[in-house]
C-alpha positions in Angstrom: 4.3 10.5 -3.0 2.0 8.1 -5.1 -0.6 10.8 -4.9 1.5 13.2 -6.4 2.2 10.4 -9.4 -1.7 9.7 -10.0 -2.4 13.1 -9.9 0.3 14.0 -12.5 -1.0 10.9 -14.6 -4.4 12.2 -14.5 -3.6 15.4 -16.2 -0.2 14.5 -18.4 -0.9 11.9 -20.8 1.4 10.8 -24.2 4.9 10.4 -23.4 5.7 12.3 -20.7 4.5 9.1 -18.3 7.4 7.2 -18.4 10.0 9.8 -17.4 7.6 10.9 -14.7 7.0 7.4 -13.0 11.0 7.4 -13.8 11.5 10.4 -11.6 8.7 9.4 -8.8 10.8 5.9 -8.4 13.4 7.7 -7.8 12.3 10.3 -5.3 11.1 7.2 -3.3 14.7 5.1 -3.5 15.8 8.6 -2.5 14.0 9.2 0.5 14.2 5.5 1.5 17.8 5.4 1.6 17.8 8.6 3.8 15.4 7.1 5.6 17.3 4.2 6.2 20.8 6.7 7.0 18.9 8.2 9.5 17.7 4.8 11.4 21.6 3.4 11.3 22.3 7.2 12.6 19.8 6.7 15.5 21.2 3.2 16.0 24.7 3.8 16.2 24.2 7.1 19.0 21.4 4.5 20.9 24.6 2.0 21.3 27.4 4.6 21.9 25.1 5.8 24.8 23.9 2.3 25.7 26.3 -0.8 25.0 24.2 -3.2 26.9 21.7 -2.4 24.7 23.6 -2.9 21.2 21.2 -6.4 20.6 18.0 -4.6 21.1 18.7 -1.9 19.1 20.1 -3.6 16.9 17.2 -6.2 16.1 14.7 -3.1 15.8 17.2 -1.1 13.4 17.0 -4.1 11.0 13.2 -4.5 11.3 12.7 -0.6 10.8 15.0 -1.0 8.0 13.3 -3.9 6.2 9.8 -1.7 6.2 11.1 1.0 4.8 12.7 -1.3 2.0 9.7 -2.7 2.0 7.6 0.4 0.9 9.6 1.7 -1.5 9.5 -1.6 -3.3 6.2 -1.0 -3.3 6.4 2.6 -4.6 8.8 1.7 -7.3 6.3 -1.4 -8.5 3.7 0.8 -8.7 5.6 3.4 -10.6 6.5 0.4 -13.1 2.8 -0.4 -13.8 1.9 3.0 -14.2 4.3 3.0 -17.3 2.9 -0.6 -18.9 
């Protein structure tokens, strides 16, 4: 996704930029919170099947969670500077 966003920077310049970092931050919060849907998705059929193993799971669903956060933050800063 950032390669699509320098690529379209390299070749639209004036003030177009804005609205398309604006768009590219939000394809990324888009695709992190399905991202995210689909690990509590995984989590919650792991449990059903698996009770004993609701902690476990549980632990890594957060941890998967938080990097995924994680890089998107990281894909909306870099939207933001591409603006400034």
């Amino acid at each position: 996704m950032l390669n699509i966003l320098a690529i379209l920077l390299e070749f639209v310049k004036g003030p177009y930029v804005p609205g398309i970092a604006a768009v590219a931050a939000a394809i990324a919060v888009i695709g992190a919170a399905w991202g995210i849907g689909g690990i509590g998705k995984s989590a919650m059929e792991a449990i059903a099947r698996q009770p004993e193993a609701a902690g476990n799971v549980r632990s890594s669903m957060i941890i998967a969670g938080a990097l995924v956060e994680g890089a998107t933050l990281f894909a909306v800063v870099v939207c933001i500077l591409a603006v400034i």
